[in-house]
N, CA, C and O atoms as a MOPAC input file, in Angstrom:
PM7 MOZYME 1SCF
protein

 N      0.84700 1    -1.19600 1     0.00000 1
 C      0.00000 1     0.00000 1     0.00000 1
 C      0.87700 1     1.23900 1     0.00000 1
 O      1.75800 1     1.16000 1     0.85600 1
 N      0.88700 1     1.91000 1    -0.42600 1
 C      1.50800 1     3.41100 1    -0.80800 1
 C      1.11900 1     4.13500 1     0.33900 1
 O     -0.05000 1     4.28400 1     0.69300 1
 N      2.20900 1     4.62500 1     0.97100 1
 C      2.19800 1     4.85500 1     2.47600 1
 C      0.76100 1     6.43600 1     2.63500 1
 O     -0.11900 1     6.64900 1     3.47000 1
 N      1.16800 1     7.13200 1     1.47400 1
 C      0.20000 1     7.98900 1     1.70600 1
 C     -1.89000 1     8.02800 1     1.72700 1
 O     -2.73900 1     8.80200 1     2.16900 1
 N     -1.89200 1     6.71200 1     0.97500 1
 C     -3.35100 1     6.20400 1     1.09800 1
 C     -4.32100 1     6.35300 1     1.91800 1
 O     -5.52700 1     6.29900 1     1.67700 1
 N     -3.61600 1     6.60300 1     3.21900 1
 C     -4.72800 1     7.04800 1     4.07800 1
 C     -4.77300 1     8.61700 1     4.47400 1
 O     -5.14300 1     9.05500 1     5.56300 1
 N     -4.44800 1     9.16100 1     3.68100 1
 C     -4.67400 1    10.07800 1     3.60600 1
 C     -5.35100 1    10.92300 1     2.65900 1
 O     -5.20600 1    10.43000 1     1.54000 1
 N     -6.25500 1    12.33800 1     2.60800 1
 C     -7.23900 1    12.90700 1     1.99500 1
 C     -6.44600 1    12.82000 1     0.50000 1
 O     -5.22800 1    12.93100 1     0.36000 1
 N     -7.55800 1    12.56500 1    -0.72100 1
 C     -6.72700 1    12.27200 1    -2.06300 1
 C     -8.07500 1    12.79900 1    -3.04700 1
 O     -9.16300 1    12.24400 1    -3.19300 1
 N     -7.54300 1    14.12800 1    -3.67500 1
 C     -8.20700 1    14.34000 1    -4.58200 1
 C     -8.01000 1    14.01200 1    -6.33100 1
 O     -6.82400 1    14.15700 1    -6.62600 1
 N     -8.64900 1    13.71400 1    -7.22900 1
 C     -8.42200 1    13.33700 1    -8.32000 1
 C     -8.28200 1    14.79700 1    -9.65300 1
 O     -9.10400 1    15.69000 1    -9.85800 1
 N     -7.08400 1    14.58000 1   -10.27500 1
 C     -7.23200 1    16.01700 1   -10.97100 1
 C     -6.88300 1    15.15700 1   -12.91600 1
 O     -6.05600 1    14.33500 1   -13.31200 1
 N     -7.82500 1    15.79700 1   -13.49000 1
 C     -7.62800 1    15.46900 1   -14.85600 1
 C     -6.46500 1    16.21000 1   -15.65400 1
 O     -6.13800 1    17.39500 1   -15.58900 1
 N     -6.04700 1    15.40400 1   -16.26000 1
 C     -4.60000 1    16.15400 1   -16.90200 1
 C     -4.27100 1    15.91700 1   -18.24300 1
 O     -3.78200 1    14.78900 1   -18.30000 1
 N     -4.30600 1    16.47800 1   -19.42500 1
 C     -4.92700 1    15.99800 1   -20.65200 1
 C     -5.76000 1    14.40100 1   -21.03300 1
 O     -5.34900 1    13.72700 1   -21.97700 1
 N     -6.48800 1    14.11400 1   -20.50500 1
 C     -7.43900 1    12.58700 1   -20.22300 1
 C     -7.13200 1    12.23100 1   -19.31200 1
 O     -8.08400 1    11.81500 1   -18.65100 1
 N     -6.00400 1    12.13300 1   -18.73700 1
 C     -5.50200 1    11.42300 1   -17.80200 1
 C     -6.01400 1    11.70200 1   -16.44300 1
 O     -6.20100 1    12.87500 1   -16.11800 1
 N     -6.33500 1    10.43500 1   -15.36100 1
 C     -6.49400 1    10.80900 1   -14.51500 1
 C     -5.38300 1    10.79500 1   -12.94500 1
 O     -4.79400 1     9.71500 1   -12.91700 1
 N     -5.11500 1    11.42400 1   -12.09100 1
 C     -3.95200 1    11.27000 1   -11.25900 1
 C     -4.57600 1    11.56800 1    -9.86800 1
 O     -5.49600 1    12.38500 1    -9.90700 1
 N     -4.33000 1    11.18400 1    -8.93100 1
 C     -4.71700 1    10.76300 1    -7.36100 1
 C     -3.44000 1    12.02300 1    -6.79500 1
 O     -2.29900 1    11.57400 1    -6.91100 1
 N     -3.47100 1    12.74000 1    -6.51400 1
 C     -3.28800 1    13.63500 1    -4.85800 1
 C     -3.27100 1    13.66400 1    -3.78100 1
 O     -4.32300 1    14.11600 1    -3.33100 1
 N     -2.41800 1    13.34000 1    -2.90400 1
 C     -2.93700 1    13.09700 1    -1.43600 1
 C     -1.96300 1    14.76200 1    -1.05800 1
 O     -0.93600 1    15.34900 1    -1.40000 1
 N     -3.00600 1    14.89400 1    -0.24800 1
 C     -2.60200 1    15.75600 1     0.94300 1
 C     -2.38500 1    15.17000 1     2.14600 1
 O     -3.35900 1    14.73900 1     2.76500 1
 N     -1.28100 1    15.07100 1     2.59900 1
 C     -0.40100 1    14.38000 1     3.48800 1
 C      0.74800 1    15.70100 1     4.26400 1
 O      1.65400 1    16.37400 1     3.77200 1
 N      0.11500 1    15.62000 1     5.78100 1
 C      1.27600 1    15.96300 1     6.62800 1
 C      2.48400 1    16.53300 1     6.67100 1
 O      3.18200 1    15.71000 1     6.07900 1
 N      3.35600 1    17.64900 1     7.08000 1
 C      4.52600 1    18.17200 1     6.61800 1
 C      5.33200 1    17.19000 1     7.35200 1
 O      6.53800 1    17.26700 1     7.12000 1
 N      5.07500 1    16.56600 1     7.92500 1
 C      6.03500 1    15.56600 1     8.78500 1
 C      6.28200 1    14.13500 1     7.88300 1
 O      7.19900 1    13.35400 1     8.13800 1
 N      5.52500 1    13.98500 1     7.04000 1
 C      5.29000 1    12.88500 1     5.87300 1
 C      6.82100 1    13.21700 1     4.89200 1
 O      7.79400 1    12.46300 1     4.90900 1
 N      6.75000 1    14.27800 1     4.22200 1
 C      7.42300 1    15.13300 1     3.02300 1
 C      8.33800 1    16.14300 1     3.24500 1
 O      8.88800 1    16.80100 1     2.36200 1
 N      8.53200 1    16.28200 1     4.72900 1
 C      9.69000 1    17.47200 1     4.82300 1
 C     11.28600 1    17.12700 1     4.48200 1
 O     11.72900 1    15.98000 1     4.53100 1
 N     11.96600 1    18.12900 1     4.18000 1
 C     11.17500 1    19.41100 1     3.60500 1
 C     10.98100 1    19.24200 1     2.22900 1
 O     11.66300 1    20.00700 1     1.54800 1
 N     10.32900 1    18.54900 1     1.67600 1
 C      9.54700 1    19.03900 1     0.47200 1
 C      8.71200 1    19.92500 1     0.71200 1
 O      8.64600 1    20.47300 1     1.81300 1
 N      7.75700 1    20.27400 1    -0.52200 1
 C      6.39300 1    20.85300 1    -0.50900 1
 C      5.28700 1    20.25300 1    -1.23300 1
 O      4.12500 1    20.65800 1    -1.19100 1
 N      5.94300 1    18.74400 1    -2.24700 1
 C      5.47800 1    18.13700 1    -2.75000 1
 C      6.24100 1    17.09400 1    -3.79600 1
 O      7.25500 1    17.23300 1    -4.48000 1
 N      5.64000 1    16.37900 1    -3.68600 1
 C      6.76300 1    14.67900 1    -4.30100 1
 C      5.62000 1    14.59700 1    -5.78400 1
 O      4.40100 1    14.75800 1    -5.85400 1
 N      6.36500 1    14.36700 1    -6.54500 1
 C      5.65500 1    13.12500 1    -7.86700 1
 C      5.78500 1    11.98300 1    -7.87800 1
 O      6.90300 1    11.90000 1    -7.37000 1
 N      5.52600 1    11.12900 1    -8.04900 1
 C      5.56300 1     9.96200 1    -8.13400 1
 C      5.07600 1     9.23700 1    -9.64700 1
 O      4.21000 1     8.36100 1    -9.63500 1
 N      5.86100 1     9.79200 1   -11.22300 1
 C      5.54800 1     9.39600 1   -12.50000 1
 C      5.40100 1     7.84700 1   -12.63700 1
 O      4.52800 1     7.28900 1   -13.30200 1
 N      6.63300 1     7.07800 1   -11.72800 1
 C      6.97000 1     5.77200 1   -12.19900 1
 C      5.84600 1     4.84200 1   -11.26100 1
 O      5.27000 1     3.87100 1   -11.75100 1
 N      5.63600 1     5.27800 1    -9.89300 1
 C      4.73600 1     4.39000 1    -8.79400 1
 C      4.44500 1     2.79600 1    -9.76200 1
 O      4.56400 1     2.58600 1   -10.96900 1
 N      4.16500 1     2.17500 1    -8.99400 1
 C      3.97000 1     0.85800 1    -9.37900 1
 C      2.25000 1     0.45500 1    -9.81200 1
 O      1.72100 1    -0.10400 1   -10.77300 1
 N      1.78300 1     1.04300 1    -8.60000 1
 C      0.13600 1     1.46600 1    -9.18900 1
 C     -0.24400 1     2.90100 1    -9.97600 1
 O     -1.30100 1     3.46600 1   -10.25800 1
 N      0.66400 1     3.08500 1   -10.10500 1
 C      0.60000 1     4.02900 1   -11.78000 1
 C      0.56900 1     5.74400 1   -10.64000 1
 O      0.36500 1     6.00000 1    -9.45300 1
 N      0.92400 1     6.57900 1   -11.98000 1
 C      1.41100 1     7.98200 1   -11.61900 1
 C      0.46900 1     8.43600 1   -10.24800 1
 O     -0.75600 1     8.34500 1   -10.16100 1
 N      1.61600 1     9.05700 1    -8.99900 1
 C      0.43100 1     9.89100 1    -8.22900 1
 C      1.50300 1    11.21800 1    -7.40500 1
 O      2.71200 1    11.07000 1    -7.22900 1
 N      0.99300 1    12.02500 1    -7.13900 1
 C      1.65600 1    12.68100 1    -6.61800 1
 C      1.12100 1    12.97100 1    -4.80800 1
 O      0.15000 1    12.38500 1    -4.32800 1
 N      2.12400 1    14.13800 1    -3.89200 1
 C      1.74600 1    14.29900 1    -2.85800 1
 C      2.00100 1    15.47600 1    -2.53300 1
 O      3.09200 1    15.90200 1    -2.91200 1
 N      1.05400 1    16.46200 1    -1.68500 1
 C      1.76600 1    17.41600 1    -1.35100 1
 C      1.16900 1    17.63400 1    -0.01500 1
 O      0.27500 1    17.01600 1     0.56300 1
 N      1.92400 1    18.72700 1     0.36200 1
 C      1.70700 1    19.53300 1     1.92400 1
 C      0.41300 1    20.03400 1     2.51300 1
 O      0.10500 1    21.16000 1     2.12200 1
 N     -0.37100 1    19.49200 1     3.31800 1
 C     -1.93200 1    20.49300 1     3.47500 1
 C     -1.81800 1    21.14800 1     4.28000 1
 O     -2.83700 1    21.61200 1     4.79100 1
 N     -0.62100 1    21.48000 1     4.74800 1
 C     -0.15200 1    22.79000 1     5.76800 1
 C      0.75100 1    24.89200 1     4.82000 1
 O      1.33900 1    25.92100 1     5.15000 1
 N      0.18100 1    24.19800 1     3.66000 1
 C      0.73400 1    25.33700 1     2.90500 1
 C     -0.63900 1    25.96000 1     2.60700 1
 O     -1.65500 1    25.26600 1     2.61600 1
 N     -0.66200 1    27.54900 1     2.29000 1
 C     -1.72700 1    27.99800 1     1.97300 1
 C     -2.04900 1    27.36300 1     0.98600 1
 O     -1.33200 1    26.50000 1     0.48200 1
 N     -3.77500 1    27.87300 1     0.34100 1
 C     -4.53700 1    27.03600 1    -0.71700 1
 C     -3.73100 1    27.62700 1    -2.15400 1
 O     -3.17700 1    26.81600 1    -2.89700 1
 N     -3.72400 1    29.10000 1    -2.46500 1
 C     -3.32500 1    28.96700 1    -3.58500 1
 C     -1.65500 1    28.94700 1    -3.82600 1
 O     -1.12300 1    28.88700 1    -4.93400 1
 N     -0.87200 1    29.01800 1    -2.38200 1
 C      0.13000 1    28.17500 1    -2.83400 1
 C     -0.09800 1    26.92500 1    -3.53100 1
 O      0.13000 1    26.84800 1    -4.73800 1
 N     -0.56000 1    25.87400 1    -2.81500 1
 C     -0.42900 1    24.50100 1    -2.84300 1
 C     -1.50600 1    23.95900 1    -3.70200 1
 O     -1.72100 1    22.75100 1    -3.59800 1
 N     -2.41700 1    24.83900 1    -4.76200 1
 C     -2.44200 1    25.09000 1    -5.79000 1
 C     -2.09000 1    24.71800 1    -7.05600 1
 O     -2.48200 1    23.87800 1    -7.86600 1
 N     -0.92600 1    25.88200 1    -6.99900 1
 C      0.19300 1    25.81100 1    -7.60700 1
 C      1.55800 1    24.72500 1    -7.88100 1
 O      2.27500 1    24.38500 1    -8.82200 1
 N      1.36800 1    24.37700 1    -6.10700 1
 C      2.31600 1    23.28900 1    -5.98100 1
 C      1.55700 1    22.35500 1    -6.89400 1
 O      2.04300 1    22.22500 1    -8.01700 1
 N      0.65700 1    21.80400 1    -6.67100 1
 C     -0.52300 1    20.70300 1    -7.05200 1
 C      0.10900 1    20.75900 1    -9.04600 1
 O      0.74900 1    19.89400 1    -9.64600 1
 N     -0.26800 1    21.74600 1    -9.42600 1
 C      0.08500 1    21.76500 1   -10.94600 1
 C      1.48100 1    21.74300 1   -11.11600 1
 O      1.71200 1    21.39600 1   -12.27400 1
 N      2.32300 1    21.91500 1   -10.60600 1
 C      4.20800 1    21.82500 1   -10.29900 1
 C      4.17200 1    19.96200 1   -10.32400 1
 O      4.96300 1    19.32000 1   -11.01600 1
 N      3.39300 1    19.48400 1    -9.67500 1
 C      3.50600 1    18.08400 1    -9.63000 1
 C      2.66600 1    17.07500 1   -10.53600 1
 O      2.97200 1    15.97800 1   -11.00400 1
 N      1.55600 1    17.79800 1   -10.61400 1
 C      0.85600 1    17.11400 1   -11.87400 1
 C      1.81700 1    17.28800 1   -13.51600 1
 O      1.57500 1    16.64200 1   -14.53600 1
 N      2.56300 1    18.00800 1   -13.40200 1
 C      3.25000 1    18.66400 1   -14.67500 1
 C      4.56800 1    17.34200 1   -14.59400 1
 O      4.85800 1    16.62300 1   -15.55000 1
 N      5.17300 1    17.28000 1   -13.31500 1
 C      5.68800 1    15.98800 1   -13.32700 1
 C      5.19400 1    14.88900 1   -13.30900 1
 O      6.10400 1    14.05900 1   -13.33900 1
 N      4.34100 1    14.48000 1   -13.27900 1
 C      3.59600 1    13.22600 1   -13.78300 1
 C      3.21000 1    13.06000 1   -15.62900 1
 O      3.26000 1    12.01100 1   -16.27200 1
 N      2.92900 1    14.09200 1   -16.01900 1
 C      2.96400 1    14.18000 1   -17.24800 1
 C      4.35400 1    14.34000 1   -18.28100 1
 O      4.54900 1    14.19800 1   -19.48800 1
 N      5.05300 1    14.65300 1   -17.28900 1
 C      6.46700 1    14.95100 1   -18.40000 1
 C      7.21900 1    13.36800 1   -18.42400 1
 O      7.50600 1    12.52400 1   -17.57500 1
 N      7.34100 1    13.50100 1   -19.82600 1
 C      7.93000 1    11.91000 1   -20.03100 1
 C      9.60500 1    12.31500 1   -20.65000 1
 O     10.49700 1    11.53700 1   -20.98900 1
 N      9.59600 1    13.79500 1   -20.63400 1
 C     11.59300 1    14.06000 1   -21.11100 1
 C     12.06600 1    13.64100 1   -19.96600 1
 O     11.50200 1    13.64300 1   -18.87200 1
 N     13.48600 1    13.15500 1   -20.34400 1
 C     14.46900 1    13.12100 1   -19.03500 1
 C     15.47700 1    14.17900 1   -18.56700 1
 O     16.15100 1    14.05600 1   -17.54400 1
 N     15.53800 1    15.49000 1   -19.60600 1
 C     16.70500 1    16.46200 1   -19.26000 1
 C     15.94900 1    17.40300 1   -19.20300 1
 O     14.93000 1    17.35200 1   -19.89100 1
 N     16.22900 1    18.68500 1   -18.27700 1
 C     15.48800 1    19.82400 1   -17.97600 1
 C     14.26100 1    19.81700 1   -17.00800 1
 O     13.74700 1    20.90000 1   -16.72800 1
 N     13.72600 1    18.57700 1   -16.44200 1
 C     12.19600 1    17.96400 1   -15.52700 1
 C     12.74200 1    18.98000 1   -14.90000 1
 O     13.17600 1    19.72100 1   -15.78200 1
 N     13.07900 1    19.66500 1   -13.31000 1
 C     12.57300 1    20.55000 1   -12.95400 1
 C     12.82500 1    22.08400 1   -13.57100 1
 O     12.46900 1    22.99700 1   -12.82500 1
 N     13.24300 1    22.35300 1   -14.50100 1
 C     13.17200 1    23.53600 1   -14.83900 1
 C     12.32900 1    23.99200 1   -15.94400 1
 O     12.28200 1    25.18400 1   -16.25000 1
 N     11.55500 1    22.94600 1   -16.64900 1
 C      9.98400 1    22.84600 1   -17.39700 1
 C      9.52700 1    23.26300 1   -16.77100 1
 O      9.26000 1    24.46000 1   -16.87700 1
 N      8.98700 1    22.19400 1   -15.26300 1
 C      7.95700 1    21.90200 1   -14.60800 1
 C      7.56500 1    23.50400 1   -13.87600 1
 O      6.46400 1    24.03300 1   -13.72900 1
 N      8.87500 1    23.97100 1   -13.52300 1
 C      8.76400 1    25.37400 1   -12.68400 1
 C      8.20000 1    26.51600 1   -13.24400 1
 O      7.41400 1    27.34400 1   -12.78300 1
 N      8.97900 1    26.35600 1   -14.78200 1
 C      8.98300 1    27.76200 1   -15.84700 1
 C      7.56200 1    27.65200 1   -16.44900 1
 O      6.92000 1    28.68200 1   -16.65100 1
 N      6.84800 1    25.94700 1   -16.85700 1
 C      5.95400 1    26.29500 1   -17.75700 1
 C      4.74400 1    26.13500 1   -16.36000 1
 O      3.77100 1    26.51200 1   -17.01300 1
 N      4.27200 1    25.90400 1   -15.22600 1
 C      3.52000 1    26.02900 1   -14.41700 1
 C      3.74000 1    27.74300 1   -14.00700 1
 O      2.76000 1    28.48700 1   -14.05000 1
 N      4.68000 1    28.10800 1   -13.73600 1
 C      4.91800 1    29.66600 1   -13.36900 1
 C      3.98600 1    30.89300 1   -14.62600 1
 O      3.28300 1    31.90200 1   -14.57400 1
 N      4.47400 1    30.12700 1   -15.46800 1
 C      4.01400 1    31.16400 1   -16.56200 1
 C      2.35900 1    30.89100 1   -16.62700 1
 O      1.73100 1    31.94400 1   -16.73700 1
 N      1.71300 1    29.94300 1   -16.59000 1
 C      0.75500 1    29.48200 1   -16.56500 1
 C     -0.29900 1    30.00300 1   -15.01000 1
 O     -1.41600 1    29.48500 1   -14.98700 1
 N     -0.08900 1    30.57900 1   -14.28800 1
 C     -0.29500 1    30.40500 1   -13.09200 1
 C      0.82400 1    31.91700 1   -12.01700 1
 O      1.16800 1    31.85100 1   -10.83600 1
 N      1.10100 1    33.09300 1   -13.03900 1
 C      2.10700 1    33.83100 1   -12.01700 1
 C      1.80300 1    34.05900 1   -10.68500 1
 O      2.75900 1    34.06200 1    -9.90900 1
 N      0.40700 1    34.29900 1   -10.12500 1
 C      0.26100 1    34.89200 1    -9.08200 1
 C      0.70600 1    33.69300 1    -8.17200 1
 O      1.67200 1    33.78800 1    -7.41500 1
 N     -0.26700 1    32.24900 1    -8.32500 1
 C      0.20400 1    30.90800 1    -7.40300 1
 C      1.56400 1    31.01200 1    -7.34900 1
 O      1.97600 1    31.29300 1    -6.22400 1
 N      2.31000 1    30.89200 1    -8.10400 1
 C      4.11500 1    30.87100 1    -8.06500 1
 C      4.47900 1    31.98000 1    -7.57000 1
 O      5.57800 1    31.81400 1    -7.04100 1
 N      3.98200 1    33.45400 1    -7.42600 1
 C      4.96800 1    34.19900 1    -6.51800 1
 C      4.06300 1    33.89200 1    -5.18600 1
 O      4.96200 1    34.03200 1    -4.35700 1
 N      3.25900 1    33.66800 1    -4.64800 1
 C      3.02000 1    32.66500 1    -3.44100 1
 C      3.48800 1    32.27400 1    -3.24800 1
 O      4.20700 1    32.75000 1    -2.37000 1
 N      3.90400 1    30.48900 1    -3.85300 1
 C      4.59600 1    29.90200 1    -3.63800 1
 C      6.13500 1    30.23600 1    -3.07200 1
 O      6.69400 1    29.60700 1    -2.17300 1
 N      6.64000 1    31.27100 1    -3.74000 1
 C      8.20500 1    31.83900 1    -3.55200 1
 C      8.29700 1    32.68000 1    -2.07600 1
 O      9.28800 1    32.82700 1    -1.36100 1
 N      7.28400 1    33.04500 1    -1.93000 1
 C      6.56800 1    33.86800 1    -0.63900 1
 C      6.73800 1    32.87300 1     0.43400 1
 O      7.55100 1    33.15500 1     1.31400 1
 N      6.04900 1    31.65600 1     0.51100 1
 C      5.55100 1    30.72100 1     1.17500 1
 C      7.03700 1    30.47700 1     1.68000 1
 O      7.42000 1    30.73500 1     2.82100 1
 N      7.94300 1    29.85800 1     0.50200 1
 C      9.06400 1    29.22500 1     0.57000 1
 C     10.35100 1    30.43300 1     1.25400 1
 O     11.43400 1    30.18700 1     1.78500 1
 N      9.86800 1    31.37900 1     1.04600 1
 C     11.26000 1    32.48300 1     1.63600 1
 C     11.00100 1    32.40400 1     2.94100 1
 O     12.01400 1    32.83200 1     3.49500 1
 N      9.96800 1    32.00300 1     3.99500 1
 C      9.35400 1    33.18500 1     4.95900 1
 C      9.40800 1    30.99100 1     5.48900 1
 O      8.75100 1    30.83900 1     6.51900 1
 N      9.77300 1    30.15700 1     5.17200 1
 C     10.08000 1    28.54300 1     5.41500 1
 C     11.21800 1    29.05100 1     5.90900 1
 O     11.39800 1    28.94100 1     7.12200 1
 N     12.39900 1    29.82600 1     4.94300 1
 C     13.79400 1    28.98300 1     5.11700 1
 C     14.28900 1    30.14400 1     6.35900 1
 O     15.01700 1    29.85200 1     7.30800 1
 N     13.56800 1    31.82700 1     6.02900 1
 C     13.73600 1    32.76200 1     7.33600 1
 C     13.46900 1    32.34600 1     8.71200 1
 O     14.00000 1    32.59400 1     9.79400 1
 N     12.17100 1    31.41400 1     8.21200 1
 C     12.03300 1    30.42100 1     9.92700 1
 C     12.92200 1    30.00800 1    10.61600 1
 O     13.20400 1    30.22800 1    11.79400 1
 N     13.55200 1    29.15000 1     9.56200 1
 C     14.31500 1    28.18100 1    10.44800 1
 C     15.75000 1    28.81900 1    10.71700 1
 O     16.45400 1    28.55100 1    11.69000 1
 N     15.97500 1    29.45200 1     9.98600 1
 C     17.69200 1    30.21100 1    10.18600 1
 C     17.30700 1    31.06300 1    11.03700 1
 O     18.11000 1    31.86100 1    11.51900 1

């Protein structure tokens, strides 16, 4: 069983395709903000943080669905960032918001 399963999992369509979401715990994924999972064995799913604001994690949500869909092997996170960012500016300077005011925490 895929450790995140019991946890809340929404379904998001992605050109036909369908892909499973769990919102899972920062204690699950830290410090991520969100995992893909293209290869999984029961087929593509991703995970992210339900402790980040909504339209951060949003954003994150399409950052990871974008890795589930990308089948190149050179450039995956700097697609995934540039063509979700452009798609989505306001979620991504959130996101950058979210993530500055993470790393000021802890230092």
């Amino acid at each position: 069983m895929y450790p995140f399963q019991a946890h809340p999992c929404r379904w998001y369509v992605e050109n036909g395709q369908r892909f499973p979401v769990y919102f899972v715990p920062k204690e699950m994924i830290e410090p991520h903000l969100g995992l893909a999972f293209p290869y999984a064995k029961d087929g593509p799913r991703a995970s992210v943080r339900k402790d980040i604001p909504a339209r951060a994690r949003r954003w994150i949500v399409k950052h990871e669905l974008y890795h589930l869909r990308d089948k190149k092997k050179r450039w995956r996170e700097f697609r995934a960032y540039s063509i979700t960012a452009f798609r989505d500016p306001i979620g991504f300077l959130l996101f950058c918001v979210h993530v500055l005011r993470l790393r000021l925490r802890v230092q």
